[in-house]
C-alpha positions as CSV (number, residue, x, y, z in Angstrom):
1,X,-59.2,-3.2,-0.7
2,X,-58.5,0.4,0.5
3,X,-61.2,1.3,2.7
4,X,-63.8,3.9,2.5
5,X,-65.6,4.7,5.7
6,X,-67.5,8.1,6.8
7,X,-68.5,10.3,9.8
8,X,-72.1,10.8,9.6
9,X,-73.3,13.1,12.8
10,X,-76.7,14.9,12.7
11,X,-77.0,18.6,13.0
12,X,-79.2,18.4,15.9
13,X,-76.4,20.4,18.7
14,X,-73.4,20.8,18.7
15,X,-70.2,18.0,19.0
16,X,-68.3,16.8,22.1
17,X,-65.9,14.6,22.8
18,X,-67.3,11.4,21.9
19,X,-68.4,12.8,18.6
20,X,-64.4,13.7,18.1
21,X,-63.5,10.2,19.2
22,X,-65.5,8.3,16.5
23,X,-64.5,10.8,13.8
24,X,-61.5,10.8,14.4
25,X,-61.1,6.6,14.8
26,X,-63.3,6.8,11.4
27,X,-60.5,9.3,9.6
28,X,-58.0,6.9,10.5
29,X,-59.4,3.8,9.3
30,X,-59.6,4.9,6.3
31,X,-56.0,6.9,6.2
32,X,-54.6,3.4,7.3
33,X,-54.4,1.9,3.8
34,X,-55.0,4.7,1.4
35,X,-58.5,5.1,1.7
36,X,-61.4,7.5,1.7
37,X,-62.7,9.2,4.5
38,X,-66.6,10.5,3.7
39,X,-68.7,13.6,5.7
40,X,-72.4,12.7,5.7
41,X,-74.7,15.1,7.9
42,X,-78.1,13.4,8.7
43,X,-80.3,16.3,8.4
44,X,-83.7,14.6,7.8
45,X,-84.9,15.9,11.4
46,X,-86.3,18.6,10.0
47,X,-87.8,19.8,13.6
48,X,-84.2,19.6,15.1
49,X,-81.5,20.1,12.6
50,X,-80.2,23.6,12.6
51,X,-77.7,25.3,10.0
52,X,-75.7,26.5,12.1
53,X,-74.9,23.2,13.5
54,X,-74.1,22.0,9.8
55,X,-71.6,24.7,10.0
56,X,-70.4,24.0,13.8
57,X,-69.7,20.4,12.8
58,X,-66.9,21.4,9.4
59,X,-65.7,23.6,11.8
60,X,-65.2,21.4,14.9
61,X,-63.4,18.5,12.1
62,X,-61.0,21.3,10.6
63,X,-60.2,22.5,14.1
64,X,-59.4,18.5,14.6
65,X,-57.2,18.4,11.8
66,X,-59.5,15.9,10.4
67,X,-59.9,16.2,5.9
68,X,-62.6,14.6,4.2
69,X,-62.8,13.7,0.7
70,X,-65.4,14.8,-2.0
71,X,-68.6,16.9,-1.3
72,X,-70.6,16.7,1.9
73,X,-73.4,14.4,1.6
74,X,-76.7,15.8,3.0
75,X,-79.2,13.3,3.9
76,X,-82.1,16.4,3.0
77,X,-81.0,15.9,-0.6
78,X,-81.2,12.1,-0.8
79,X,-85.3,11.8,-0.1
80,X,-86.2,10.1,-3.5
81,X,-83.5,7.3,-2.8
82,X,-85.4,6.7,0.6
83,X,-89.3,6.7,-0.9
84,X,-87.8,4.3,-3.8
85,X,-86.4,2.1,-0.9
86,X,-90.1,1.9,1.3
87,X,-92.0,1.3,-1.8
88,X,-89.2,-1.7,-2.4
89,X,-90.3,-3.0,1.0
90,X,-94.1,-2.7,0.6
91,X,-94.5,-3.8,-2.7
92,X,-92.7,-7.1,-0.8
93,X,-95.6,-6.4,1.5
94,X,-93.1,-6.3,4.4
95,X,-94.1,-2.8,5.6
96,X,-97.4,-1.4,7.5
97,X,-98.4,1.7,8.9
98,X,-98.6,2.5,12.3
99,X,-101.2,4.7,13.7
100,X,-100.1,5.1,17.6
101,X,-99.5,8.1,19.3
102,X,-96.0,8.1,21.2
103,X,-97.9,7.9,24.7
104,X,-99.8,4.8,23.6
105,X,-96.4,3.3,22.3
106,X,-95.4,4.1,26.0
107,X,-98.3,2.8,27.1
108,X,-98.2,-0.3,25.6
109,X,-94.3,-1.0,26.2
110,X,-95.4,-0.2,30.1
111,X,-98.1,-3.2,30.4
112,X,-99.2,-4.4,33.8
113,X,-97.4,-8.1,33.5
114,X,-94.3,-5.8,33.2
115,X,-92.4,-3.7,30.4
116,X,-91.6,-5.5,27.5
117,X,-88.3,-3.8,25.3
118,X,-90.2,-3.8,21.5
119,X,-93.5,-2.4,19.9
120,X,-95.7,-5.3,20.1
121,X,-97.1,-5.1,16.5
122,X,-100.4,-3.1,17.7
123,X,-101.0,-1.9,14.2
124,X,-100.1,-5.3,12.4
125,X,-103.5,-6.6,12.7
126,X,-106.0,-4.2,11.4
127,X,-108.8,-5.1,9.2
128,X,-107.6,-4.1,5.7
129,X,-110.6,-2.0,5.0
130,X,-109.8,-0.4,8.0
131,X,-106.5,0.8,7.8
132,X,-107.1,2.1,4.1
133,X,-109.4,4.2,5.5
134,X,-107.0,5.3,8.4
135,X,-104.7,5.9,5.7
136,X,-106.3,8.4,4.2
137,X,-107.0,10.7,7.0
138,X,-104.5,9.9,9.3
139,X,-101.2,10.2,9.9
140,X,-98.8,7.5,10.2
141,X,-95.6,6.3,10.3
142,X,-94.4,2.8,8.5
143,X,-92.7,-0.1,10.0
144,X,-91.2,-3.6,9.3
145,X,-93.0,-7.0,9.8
146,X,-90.0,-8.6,11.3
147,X,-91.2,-11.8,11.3
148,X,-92.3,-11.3,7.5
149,X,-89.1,-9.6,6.6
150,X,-86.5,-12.2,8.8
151,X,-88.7,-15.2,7.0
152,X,-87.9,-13.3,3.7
153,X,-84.6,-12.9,4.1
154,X,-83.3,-16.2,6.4
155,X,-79.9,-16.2,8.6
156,X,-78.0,-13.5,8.0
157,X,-73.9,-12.8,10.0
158,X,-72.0,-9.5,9.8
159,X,-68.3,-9.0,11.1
160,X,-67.4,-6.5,13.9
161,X,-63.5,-5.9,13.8
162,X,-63.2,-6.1,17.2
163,X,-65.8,-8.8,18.1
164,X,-65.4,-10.9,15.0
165,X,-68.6,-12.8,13.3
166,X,-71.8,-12.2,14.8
167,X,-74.9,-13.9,13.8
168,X,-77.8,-11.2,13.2
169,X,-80.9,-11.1,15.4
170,X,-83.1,-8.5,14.2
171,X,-86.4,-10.2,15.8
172,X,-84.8,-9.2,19.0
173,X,-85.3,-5.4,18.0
174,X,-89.5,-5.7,17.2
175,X,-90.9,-4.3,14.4
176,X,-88.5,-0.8,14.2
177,X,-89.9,2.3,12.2
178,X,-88.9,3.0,8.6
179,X,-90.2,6.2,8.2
180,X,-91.6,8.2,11.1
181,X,-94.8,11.0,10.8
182,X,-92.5,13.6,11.1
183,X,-89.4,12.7,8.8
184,X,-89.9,10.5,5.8
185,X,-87.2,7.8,6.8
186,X,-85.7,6.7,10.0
187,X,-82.1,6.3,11.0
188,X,-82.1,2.9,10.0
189,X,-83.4,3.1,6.5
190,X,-81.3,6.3,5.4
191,X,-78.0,4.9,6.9
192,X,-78.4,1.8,4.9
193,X,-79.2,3.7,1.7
194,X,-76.9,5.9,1.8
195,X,-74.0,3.6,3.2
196,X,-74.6,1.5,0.3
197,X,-74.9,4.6,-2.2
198,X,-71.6,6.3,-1.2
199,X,-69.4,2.8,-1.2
200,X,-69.2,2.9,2.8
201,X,-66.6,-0.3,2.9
202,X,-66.1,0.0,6.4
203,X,-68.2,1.4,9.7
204,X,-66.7,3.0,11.9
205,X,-69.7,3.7,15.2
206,X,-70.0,3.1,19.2
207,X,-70.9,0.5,21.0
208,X,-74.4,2.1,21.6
209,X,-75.3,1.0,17.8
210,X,-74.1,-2.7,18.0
211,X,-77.4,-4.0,18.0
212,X,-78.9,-1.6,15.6
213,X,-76.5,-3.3,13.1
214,X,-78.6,-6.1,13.3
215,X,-81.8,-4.1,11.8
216,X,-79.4,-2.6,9.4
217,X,-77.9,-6.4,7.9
218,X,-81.5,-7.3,7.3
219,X,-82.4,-4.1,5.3
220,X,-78.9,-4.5,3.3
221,X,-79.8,-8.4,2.7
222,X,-83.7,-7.1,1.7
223,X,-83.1,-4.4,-1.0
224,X,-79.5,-6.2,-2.4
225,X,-77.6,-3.7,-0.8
226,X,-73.7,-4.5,0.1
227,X,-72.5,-5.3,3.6
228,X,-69.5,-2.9,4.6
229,X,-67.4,-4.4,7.7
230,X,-68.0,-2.6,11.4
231,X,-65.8,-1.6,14.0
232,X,-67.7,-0.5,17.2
233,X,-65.4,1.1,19.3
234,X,-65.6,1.4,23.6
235,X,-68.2,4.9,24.3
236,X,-66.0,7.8,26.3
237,X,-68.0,7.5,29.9
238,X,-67.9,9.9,32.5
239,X,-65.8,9.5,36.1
240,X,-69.2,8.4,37.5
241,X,-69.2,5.9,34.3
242,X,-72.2,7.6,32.5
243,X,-71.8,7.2,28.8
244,X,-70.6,11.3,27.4
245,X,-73.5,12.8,25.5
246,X,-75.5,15.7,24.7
247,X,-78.3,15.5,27.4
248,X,-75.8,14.9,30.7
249,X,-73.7,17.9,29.7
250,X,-70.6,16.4,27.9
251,X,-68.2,19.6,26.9
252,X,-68.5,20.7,23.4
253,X,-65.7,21.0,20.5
254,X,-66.7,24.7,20.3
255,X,-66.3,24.9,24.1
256,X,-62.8,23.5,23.8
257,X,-62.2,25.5,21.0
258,X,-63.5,28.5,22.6
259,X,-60.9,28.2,25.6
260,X,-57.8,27.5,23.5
261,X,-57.5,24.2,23.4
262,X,-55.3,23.2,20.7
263,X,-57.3,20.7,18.3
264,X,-54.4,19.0,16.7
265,X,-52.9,18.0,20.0
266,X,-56.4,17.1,21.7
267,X,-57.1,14.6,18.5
268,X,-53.4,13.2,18.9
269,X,-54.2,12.6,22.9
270,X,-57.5,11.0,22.0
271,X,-55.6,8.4,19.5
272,X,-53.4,7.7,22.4
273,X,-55.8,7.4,25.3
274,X,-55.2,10.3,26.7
275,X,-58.4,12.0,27.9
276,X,-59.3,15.4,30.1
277,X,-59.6,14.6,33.7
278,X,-62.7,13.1,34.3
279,X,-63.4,11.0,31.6
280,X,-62.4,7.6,30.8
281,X,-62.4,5.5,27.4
282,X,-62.1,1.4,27.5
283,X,-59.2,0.2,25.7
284,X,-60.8,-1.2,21.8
């Protein structure tokens, strides 16, 4: 089967290297047997996501030397495909809102007997009568029963390319968010949908979203969705081993670009290995 896989950043800054490393490992997954190579930009954020990035990100793939195929696929035009997915899940009664503020989710992940890594189900308990009427004044975000919704679906296994089988554990990850307040479906909902949507055969990701993989085989195994196969490559780190992202000051494509740097050449030194002075990728 010729794989299809896709590059799906969000339009939130601009890209750096470890952006151009997962792109670029994506592209040639797909390139290996004849495939398809998809652009997706996650633009649901509308607080954060910028146009300008939209149009920083083609730019920083071309300067790669990095074609996809077909149209972009813009996560602000796919909404209906997420509301159609929630109301799968709560008409399963699987979902419930959630009322907290994000400093009583810290509060409560910060509790005296020591920090615990999950929401503990604050909101899974109220009264009936009393969240209907919370739900219609207040605003709320929805999340997953993951006790219901593991029940609901028993075991469930996904293969990593690199790791091989891995049984799913998706109670580990506590009752996640579906749709936040602010953005009608989170991360994991809209990658799921639209994975499934666009024929995503093969996932190409970091490390970093191992675990989220989990969450996402029990939503796939929920709403009948299909199961691509993943390949989570090693995260470019820093000298001092820091994993390369926005917030510690990783150097941007447009930075690069900006100073001459020749984008072919940098993409065919990333395949090999070989990385700027001061940055270090695992072997994967």
């Amino acid at each position: 089967m010729n794989a299809v896989t896709r590059f799906a950043p969000s339009p939130t800054g601009k890209l750096h290297l470890g952006h151009a490393i997962s792109a670029i490992r994506s592209h040639d997954r797909a390139r290996a047997d004849g495939g398809h190579f998809l652009l997706r930009i996650e633009d649901i954020d509308g607080t954060r996501s910028r146009p300008e990035h939209v149009a920083g990100i083609l730019e920083d793939l071309r300067w790669l030397g990095l074609a996809w195929d077909g149209e972009v696929l813009f996560q602000s035009a796919r909404l209906a495909a997420y509301a159609a997915a929630l109301e799968t899940l709560k008409a399963r009664g699987l979902l419930y809102p959630c009322f907290c503020t994000r400093a009583e989710i810290a509060q409560s992940l910060s509790a005296p007997h020591g920090p615990i890594a999950a929401y503990p189900g604050t909101c899974r308990h109220i009264d009936p009568d009393r969240r209907a009427a919370r739900l219609a004044g207040e605003e709320h975000a929805w999340r997953i029963d993951m006790a219901a919704a593991v029940a609901s679906a028993g075991p469930l296994a996904w293969t990593d390319e690199i790791a091989g089988s891995h049984r799913a554990d998706p109670l580990a990850q506590g009752d996640v968010v579906l749709a936040r307040k602010d953005a009608p479906a989170s991360y994991h909902l809209a990658v799921v949908v639209d994975d499934a949507h666009q024929g995503v055969t093969h996932v190409v990701r970091g490390a970093d979203l191992r675990a989220a993989t989990d969450i996402h085989r029990l939503l796939q195994a929920l709403l009948a969705l299909p199961t691509p196969s993943y390949r989570h490559h090693p995260l470019l780190t820093d000298a001092d081993g820091q994993r390369l992202a926005k917030r510690n000051g990783a150097p941007t494509l447009a930075a690069l670009r900006a100073d001459g740097v020749d984008g072919p050449a940098l993409a065919e030194d990333l395949r090999a290995g070989r990385l700027p002075i001061g940055f270090a990728l695992p072997s994967a």
